[in-house]
C-alpha positions as CSV (number, residue, x, y, z in Angstrom):
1,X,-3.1,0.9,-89.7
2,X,-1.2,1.6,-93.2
3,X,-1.5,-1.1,-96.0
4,X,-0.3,-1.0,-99.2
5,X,-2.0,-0.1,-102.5
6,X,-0.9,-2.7,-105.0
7,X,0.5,-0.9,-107.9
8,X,-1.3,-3.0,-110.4
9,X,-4.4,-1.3,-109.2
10,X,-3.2,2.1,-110.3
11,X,-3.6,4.0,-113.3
12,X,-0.6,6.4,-112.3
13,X,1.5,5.2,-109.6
14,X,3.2,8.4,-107.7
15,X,4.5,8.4,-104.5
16,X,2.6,10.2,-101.4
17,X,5.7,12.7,-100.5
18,X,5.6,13.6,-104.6
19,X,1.7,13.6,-104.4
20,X,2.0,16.2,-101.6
21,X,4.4,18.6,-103.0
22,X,3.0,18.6,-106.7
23,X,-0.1,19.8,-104.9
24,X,1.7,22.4,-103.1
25,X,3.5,23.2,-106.9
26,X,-0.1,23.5,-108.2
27,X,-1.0,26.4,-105.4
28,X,1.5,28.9,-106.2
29,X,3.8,27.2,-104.0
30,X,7.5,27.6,-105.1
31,X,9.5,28.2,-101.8
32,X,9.8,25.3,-98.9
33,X,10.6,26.7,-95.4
34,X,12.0,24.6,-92.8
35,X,14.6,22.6,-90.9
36,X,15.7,18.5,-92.2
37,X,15.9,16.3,-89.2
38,X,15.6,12.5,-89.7
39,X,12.3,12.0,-89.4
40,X,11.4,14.2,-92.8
41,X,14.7,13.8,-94.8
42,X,13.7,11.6,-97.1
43,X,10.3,13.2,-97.8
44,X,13.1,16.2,-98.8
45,X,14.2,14.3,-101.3
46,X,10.8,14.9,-103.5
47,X,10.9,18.9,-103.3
48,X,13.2,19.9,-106.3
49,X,12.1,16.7,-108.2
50,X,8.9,18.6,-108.2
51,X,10.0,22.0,-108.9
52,X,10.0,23.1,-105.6
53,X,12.8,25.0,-103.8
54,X,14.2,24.3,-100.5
55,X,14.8,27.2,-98.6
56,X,16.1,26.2,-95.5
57,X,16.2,28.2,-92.2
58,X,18.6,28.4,-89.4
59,X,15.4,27.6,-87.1
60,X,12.2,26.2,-87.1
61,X,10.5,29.3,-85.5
62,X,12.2,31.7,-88.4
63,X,11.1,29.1,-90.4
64,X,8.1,29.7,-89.6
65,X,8.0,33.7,-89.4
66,X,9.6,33.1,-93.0
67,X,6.7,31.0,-94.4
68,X,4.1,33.2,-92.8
69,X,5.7,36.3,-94.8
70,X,5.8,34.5,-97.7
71,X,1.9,33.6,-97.6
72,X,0.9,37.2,-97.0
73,X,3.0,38.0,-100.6
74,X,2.2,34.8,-102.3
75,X,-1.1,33.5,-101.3
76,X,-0.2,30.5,-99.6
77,X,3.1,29.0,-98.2
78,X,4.4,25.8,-96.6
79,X,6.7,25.0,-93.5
80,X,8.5,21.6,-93.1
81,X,9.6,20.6,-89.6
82,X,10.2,17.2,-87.7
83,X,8.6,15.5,-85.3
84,X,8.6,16.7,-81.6
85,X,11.7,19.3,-81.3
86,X,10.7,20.9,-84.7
87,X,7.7,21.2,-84.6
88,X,7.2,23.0,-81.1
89,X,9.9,25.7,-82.2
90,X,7.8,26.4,-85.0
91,X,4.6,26.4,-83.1
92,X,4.8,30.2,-81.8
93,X,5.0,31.2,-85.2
94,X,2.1,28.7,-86.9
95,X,0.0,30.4,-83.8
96,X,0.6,33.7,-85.1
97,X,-0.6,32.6,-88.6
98,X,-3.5,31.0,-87.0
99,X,-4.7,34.1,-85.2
100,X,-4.0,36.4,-88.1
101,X,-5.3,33.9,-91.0
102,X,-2.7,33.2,-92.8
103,X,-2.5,29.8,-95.0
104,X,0.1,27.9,-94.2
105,X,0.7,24.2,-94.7
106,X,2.9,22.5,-92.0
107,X,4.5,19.4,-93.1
108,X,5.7,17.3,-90.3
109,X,7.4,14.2,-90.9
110,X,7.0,11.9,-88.3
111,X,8.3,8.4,-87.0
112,X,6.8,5.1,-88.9
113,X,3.6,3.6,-88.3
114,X,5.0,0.7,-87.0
115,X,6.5,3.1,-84.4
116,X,3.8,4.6,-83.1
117,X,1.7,1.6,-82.9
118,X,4.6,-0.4,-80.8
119,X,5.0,2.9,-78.5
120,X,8.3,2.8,-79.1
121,X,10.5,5.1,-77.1
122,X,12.4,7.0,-79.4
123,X,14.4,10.1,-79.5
124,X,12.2,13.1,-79.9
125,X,9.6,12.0,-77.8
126,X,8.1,12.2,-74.5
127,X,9.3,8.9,-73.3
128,X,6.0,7.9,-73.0
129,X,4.6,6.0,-75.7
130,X,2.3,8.8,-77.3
131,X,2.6,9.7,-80.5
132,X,-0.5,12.0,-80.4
133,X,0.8,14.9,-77.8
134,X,2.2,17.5,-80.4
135,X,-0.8,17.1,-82.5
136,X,-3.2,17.6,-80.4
137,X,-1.0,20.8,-79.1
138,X,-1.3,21.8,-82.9
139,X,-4.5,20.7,-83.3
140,X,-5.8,24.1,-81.8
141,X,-3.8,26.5,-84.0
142,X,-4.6,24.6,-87.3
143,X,-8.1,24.9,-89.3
144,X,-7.4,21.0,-90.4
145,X,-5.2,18.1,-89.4
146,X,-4.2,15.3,-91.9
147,X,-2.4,12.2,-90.5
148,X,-1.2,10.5,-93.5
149,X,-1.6,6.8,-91.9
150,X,-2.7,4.8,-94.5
151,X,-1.7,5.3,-98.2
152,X,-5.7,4.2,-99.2
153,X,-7.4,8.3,-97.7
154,X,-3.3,10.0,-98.0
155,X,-4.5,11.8,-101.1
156,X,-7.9,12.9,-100.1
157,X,-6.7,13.8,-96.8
158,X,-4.1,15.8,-98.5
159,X,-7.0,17.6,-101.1
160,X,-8.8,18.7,-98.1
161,X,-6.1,19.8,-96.3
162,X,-5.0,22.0,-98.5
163,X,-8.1,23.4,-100.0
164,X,-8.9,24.3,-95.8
165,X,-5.8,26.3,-95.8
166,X,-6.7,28.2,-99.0
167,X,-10.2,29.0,-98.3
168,X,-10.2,29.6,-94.9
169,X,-6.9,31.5,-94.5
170,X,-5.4,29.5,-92.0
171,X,-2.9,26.3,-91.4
172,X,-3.3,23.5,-91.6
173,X,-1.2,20.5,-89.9
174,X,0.2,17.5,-92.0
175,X,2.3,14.5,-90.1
176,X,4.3,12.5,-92.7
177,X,5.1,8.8,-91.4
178,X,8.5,7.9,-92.1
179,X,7.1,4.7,-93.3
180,X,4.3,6.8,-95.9
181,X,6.1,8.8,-98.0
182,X,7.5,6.8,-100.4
183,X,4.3,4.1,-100.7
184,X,2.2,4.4,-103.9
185,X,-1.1,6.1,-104.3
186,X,-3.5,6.9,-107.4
187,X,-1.4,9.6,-109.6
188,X,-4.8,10.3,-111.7
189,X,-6.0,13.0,-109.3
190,X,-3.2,15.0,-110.2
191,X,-5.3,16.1,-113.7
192,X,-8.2,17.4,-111.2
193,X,-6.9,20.5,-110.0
194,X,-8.0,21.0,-106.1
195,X,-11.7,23.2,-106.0
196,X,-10.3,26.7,-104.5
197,X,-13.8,28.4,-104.8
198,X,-15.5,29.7,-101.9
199,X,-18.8,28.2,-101.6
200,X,-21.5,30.3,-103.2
201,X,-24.0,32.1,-100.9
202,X,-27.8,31.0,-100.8
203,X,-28.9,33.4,-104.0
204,X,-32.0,34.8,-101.7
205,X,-30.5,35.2,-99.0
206,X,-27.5,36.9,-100.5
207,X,-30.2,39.3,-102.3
208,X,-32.1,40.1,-99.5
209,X,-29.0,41.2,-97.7
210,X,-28.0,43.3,-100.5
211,X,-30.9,45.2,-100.2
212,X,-30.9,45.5,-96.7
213,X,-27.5,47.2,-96.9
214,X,-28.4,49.3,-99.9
215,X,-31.4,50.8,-98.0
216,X,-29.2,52.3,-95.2
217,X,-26.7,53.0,-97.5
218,X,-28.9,54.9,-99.9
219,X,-30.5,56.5,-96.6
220,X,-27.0,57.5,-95.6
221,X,-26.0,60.9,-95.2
222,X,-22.0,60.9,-94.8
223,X,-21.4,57.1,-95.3
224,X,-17.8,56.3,-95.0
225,X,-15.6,53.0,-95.9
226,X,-12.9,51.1,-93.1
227,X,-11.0,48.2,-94.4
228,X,-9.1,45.9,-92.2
229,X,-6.4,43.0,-92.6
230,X,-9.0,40.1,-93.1
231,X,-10.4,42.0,-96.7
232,X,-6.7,41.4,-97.4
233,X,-6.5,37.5,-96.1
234,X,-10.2,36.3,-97.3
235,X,-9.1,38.0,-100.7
236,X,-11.8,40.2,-101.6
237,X,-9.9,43.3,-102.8
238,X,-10.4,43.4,-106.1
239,X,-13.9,43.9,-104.7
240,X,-12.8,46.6,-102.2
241,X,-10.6,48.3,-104.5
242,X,-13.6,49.0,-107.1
243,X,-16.1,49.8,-104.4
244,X,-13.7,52.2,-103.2
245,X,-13.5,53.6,-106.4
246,X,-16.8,53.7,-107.8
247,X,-18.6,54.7,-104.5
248,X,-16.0,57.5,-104.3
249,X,-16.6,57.2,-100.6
250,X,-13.9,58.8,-97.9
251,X,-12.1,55.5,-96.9
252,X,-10.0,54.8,-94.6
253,X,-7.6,51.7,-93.4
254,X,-7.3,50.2,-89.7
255,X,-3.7,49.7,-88.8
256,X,-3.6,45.8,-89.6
257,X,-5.3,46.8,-93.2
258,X,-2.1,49.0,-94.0
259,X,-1.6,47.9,-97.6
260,X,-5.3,47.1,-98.7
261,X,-5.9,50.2,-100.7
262,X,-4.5,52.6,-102.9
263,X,-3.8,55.4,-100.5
264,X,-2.6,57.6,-103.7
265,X,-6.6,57.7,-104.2
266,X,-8.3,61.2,-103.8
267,X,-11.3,59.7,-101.3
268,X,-8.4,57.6,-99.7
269,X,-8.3,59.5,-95.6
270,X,-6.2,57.4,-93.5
271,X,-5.4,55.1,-91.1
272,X,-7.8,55.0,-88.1
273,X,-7.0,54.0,-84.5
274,X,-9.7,55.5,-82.2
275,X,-7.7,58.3,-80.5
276,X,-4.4,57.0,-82.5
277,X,-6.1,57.8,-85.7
278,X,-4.4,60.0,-88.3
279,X,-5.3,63.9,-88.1
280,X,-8.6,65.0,-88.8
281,X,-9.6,61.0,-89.3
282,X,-11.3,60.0,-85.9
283,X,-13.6,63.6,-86.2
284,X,-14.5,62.3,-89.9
285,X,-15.0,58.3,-88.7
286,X,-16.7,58.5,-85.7
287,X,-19.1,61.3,-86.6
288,X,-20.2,59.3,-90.1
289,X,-24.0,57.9,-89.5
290,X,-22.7,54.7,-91.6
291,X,-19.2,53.0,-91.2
292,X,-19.0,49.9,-93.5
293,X,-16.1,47.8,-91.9
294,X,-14.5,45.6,-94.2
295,X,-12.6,42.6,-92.5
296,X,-12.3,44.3,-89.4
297,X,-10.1,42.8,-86.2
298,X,-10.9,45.0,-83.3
299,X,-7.8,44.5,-81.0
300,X,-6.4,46.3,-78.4
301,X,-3.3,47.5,-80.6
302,X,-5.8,47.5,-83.5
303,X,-7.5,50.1,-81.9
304,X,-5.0,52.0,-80.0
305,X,-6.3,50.3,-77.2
306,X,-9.9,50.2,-77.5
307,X,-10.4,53.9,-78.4
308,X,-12.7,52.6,-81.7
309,X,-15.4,54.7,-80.6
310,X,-17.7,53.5,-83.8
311,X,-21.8,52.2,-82.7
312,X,-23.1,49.3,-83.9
313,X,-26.2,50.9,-84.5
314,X,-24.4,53.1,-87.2
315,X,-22.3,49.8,-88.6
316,X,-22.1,47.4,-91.5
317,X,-19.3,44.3,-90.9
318,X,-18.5,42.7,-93.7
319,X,-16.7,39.2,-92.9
320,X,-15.7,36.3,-94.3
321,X,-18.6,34.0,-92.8
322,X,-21.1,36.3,-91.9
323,X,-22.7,39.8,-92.5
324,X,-23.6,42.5,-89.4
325,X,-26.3,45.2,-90.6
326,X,-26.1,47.3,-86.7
327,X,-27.5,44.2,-85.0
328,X,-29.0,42.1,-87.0
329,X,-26.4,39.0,-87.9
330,X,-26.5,37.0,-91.3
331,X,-24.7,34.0,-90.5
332,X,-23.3,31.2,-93.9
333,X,-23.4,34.8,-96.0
334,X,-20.0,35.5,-97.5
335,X,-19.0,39.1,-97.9
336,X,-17.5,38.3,-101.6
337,X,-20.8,37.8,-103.3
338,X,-22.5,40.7,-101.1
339,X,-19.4,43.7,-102.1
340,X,-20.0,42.4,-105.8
341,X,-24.0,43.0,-105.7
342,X,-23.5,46.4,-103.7
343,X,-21.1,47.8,-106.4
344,X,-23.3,46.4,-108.7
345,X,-26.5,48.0,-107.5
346,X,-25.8,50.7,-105.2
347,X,-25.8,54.1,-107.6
348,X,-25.5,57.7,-106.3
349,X,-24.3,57.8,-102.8
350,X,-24.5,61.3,-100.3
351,X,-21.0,62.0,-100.2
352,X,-19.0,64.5,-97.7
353,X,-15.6,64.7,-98.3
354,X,-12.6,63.3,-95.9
355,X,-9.4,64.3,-95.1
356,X,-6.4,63.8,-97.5
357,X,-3.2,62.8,-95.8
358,X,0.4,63.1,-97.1
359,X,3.4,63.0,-96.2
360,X,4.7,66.3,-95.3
361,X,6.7,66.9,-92.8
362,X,6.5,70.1,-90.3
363,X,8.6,73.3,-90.6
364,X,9.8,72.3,-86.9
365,X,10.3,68.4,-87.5
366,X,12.0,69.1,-91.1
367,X,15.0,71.2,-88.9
368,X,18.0,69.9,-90.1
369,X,20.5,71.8,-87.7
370,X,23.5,69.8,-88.0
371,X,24.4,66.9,-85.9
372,X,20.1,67.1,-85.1
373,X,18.9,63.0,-83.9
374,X,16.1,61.6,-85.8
375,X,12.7,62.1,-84.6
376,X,9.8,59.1,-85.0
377,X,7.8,62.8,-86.0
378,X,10.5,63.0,-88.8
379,X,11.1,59.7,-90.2
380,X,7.7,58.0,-91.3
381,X,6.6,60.9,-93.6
382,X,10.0,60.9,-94.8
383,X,9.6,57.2,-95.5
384,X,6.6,57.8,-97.5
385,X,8.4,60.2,-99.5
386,X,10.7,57.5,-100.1
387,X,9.0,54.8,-101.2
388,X,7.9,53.3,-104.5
389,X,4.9,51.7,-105.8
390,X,4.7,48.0,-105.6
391,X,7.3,48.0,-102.6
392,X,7.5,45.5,-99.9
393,X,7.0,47.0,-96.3
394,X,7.6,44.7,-93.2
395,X,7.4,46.7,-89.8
396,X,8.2,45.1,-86.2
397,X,5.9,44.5,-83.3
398,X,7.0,48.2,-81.2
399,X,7.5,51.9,-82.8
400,X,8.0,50.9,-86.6
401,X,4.4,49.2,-86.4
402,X,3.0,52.4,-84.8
403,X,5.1,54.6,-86.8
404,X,4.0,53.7,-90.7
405,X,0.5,54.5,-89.6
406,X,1.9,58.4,-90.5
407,X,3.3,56.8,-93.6
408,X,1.3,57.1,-96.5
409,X,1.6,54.7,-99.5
410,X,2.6,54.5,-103.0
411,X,0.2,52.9,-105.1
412,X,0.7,49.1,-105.1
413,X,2.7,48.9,-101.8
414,X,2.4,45.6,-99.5
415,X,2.3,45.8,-95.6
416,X,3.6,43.2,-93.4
417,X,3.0,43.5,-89.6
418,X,1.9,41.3,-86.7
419,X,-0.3,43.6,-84.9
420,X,-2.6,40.9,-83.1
421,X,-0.2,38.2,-82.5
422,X,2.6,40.4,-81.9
423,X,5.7,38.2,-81.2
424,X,8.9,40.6,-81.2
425,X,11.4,39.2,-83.8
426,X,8.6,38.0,-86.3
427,X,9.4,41.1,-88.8
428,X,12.6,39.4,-89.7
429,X,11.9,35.8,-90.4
430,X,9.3,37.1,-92.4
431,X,11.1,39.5,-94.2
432,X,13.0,36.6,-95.4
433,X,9.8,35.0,-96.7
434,X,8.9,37.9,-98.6
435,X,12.2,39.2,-99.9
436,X,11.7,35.4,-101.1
437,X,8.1,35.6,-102.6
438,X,9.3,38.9,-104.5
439,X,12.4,37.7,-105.9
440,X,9.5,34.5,-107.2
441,X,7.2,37.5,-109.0
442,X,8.8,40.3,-110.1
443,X,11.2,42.7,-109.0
444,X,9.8,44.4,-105.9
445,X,11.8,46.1,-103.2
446,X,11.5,44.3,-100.0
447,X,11.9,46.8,-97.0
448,X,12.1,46.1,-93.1
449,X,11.7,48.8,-89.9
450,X,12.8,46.6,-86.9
451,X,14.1,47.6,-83.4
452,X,17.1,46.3,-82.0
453,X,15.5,44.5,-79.1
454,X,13.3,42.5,-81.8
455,X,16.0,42.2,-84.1
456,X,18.1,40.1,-81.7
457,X,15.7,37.2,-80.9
458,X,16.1,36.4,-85.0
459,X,19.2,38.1,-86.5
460,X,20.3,34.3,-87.4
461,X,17.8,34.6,-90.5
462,X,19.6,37.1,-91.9
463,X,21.8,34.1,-92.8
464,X,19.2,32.6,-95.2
465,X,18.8,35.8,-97.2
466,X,22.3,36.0,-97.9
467,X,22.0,32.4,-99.1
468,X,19.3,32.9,-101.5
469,X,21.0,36.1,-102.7
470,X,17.8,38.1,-101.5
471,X,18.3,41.9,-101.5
472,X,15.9,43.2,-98.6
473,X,16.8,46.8,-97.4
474,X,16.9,46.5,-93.7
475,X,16.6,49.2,-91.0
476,X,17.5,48.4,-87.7
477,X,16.0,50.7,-84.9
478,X,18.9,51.5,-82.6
479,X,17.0,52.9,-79.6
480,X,18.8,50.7,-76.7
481,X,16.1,47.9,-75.9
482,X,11.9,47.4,-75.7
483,X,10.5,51.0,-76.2
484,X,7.1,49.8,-76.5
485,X,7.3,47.5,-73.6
486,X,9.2,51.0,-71.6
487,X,5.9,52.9,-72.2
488,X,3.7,50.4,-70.7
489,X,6.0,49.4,-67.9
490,X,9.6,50.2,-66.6
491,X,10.5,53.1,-68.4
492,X,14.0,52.9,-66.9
493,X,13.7,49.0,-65.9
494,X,17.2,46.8,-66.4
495,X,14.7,44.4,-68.4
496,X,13.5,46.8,-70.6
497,X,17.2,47.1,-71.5
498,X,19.2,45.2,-74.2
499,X,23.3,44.3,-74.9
500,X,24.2,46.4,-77.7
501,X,25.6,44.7,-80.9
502,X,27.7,45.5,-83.5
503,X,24.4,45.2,-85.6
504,X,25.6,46.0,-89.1
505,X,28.9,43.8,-88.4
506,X,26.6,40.4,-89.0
507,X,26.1,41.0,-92.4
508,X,30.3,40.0,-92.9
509,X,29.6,37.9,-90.0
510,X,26.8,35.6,-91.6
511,X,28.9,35.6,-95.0
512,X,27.9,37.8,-97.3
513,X,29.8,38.6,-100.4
514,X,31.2,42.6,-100.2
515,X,30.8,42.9,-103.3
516,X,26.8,41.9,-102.9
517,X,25.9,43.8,-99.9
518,X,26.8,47.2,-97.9
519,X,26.2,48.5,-94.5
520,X,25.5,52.2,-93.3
521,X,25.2,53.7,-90.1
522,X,22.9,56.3,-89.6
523,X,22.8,58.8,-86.3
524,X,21.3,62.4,-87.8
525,X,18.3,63.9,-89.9
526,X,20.4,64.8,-92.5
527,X,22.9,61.5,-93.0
528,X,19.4,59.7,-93.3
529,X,18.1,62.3,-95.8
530,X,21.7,61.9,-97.7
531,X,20.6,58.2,-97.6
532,X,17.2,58.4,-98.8
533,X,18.2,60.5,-101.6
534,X,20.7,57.8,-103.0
535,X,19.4,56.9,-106.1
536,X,22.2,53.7,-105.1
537,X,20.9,52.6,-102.2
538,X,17.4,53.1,-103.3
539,X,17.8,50.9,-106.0
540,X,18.5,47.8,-104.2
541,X,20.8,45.9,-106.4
542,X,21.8,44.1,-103.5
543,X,21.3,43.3,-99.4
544,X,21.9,46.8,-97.8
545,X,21.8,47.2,-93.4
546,X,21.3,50.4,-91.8
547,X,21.6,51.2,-88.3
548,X,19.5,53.8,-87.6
549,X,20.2,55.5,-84.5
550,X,17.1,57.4,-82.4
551,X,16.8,58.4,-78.8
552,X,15.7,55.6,-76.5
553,X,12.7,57.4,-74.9
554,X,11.2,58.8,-78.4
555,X,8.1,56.9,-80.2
556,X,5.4,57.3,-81.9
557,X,2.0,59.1,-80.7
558,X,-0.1,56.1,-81.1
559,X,2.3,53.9,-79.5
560,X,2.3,55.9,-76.4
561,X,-1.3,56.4,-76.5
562,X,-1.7,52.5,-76.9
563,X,0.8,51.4,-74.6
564,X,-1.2,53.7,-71.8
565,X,-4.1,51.6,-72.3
566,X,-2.5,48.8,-72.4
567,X,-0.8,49.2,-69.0
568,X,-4.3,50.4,-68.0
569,X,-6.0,47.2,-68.7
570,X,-3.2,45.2,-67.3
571,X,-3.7,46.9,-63.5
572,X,-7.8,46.2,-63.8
573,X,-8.7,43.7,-60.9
């Protein structure tokens, strides 16, 4: 039951909506996602006061994709829906971030107190009198819930909501009463800046792990180093980067932990992906007597469908809540303090060389007779010719996600993909919250590979980079429908197939200024290499859209070899 905190009992009156976002302000937060409906409009009213931002999206489950992008440039990010109708659109997306650990913090502002305690039946609910039924749907794709009731436990409920989302990578859920935000809490906390540490491993048992790694390290003969996405969520690679570089160990990335190290490295060998691997990088992997996994998510698409053909018995995991050595498990031990004592303490290593990928493109695949289509052979080295450090890359659920795995990296380049969750459409709601997040921290080109299929379900949010003046260079796919979803069923299926748009046509469509955006159509090798070559276009001084035209049955050799499995595993009874 909510009660009022006299004000003559506080030091420094704020209100709890205020409270809330000068947390979020204190984070790194500087962007709001979401959609205003009445039940959060006047907790809306506290964002710019605090020197927030409201971004708002055409949807909540953009919103949502948009927020999630944002966190995986920023750090953290924040989501504001309402209560009910809001908050389920958003829920596909706060899922995604839940099973990829990415910290969000969803706001929802709910109906008062008084409400929910009379069971009133109000718009936007069941008709049933429970005010509980959407968080408890939340409840299981959140790593904390906060249910700001009572002004007396609002700001400690708030601390720990947040400080959960940090540390463990994950969102968290927030409800907002109507009749809440604007009552009066202590202001004072505000001075104590929220703890963000990790906790601290137990010092001997840290130790004795360290040496327990360090003796099959040292007893190595061809040791070799694979980093997945969670090195990049649990935020370790500053530790990865200088084991990397001071082991001078072959390394390699998983396909989720595209991004996590400086691929312009000289012991940097590639992405691998069991029998989707790079060339010459599932020979080098899987014939190491010592793989030390950093972070790693072994998932079907992860894996090119379950091809990681890696032992245990010839495996360190590092994790963020545990340490494998082969099969013994250290649970409570945090792989943070464990890289820093290896790199510390390990010394001379046995090292046998890798391969060294790069981006050249075949004699055959470079062929640019005239009028020739584009080839998924021809365009992702040619991407990685194209790139610059410190650029933004977003690639869809289908062939762009399989595709950059032949596209090696500038130094400093960020990779955005949904490869577990794998909801068709995120790339571009997220695109949105990074072109955001980089327009926040420096002048980074924000890029995004998406196929027209995946494109449709979200083209609305192209809407909200136009309004924020964001200047994301967008590819569009134009391959006639699902590819991905062809190779594992229905190669010629009517549900595999899509209504063509006038794709590039919704840039004028959704407003944009002419004079602050441009369009291209691509449908040969060498239009796209005219394109690439634009020192213009390359400089992205404002939104550009490309439709880039490829034939509907060509993709990636990963992709098919994944989709095979997949369809493979679907047909087990």
């Amino acid at each position: 039951m909510s009660s009022d905190i006299r004000s003559s009992e506080l030091k420094s009156p704020i209100d709890v909506a205020e409270y809330l976002f000068r947390r979020l302000h204190e984070v790194g937060v500087r962007g709001v996602h979401g959609v205003p409906g009445d039940y959060n409009l006047v907790a809306l009213d506290y964002i710019t006061k605090v020197g927030l931002n409201w971004v708002g999206n055409v949807n909540e489950l953009n919103a949502g994709y948009a927020a999630d992008g944002y966190a995986r440039v920023k750090g953290i990010a924040a989501i504001v829906t309402t209560f009910g109708v809001g908050e389920l659109s958003a829920i596909n997306a706060l899922a995604g971030a839940y099973s990829e650990y990415v910290p969000v913090v969803h706001i929802v502002g709910t109906p008062s107190t008084i409400s929910q305690r009379s069971e009133m039946l109000l718009h936007h609910t069941l008709g049933n009198g429970n005010f509980d039924v959407f968080a408890d749907m939340s409840r299981n794709v959140s790593c904390a819930t906060a249910k700001l009731n009572d002004p007396y436990d609002a700001a400690t409920l708030i601390d720990h909501a947040i400080r959960e989302c940090w540390v463990q990578s994950r969102p968290v859920y927030i409800t907002l009463p109507t009749d809440i935000v604007q009552k009066k809490i202590e202001g004072e906390r505000l001075k104590t800046p929220i703890d963000l540490k990790h906790p601290s491993n137990d010092p001997e048992k840290e130790d004795y792990v360290v040496d327990v790694i360090l003796k099959y390290l040292h007893a190595a003969k061809n040791p070799v180093i694979l980093v997945d996405a969670c090195a990049q969520r649990h935020k370790v690679l500053d530790e990865v980067h200088e084991l990397v570089e001071k082991s001078q160990l072959p390394t390699f990335v998983a396909p989720m932990g595209k991004g996590a190290v400086n691929e312009t490295l000289p012991n940097y060998g590639g992405v691998y992906a069991g029998d989707g691997s790079n060339h010459g990088v599932r020979e080098r992997v899987e014939s190491s007597d010592l793989v030390l996994t950093i972070g790693s998510i072994k998932s079907d698409f992860n894996t090119a469908g379950f091809t990681y053909r890696v032992s245990q018995l010839s495996t360190i995991d590092f994790h963020s809540t545990y340490i494998r050595v082969r099969y013994s498990e250290y649970p409570g031990v945090r792989m943070q303090g464990v890289l820093r004592k290896v790199i510390d303490r390990m010394g001379k290593l046995n090292i046998e060389p890798g391969p060294a990928p790069t981006n050249e493109i075949s004699k055959a695949d470079g062929e640019m007779a005239q009028g020739q289509v584009i080839s998924h052979d021809w365009l992702w080295p040619r991407v990685g010719q194209w790139l610059q450090p410190e650029d933004i890359v977003i690639t869809e659920t289908g062939t762009a996600n399989f595709g950059i795995w032949e596209t090696k990296f500038p130094k400093g380049v960020t990779a955005l993909s949904q490869v577990l969750w794998g909801s068709i459409g995120y790339s571009v709601g997220a695109c949105q919250g990074a072109a955001l997040a980089a327009n926040e921290t420096g002048n980074r080109r924000t890029i995004l590979f998406v196929g027209d299929g995946s494109f449709e379900l979200t083209a609305q949010e192209i809407s909200t980079m136009i309004r924020h003046d964001l200047k994301p260079i967008i590819f569009v796919i134009c391959n006639e429908g699902y590819t991905i979803e062809r190779y594992i069923h229905g190669m010629d299926a009517s549900y595999n197939d899509i209504q063509t748009w006038k794709y590039k046509d919704l840039v004028s469509v959704f407003g944009a200024d002419p004079q602050k955006s441009k369009t291209y159509a691509v449908k040969t090798k060498q239009e796209a290499e005219d394109l690439f070559r634009d020192p213009e276009f390359a400089a992205a001084k404002y939104l550009q859209f490309v439709e880039l035209y490829m034939p509907k049955e060509d993709a990636p050799k990963a992709l098919k070899l994944t989709a095979e499995a997949s369809a493979a595993n679907n047909a087990k009874t």
